[in-house]
C-alpha positions as CSV (number, residue, x, y, z in Angstrom):
1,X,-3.0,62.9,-19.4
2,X,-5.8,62.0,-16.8
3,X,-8.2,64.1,-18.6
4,X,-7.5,62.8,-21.7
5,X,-8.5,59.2,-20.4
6,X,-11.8,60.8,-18.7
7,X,-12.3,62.9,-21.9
8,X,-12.1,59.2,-23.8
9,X,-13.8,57.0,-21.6
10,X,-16.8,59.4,-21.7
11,X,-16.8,59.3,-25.4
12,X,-16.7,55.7,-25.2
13,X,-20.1,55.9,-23.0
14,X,-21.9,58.2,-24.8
15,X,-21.0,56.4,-27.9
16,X,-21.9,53.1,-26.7
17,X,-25.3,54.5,-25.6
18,X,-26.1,56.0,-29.1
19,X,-25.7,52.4,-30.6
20,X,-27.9,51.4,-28.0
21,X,-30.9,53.6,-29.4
22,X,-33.1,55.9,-27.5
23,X,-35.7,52.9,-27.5
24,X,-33.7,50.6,-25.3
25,X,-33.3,53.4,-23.0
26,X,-36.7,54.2,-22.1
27,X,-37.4,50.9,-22.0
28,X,-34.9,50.2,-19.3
29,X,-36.2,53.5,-17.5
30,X,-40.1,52.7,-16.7
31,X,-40.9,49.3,-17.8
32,X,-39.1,48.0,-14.5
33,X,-41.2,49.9,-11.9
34,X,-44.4,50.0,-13.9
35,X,-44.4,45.9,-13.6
36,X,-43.3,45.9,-10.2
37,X,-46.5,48.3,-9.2
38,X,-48.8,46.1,-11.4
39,X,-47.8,42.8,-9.4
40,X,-47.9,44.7,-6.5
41,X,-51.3,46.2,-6.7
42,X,-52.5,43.4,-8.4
43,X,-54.5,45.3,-10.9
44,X,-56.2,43.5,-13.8
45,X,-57.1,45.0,-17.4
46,X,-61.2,44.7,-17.0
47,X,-61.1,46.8,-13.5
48,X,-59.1,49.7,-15.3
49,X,-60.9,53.3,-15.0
50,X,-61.7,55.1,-18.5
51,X,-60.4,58.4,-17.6
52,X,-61.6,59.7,-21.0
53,X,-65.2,58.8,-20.4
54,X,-67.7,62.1,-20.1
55,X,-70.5,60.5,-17.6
């Protein structure tokens, strides 16, 4: 019987996740610490390197 309620409740999870879609997922993920470091570094848009540049 307890695995049966563990068995469900993990269903229940994974099933409420799936609804959730993989977008709100990743979103939740990086977005956080990415616009913590920004703030914190203080980094505007104009000073940003081009890494893709061949000089």
């Amino acid at each position: 019987v307890k695995v049966w309620f563990q068995n469900r409740r993990t269903k229940y999870k994974r099933q409420k996740l799936e609804e959730e879609g993989p977008e709100s997922q990743q979103k939740k993920k990086g977005s956080h610490h990415v616009n913590r470091w920004r703030l914190a570094t203080k980094q505007s848009s104009p000073e940003d390197i081009d890494v893709t540049s061949e000089d």
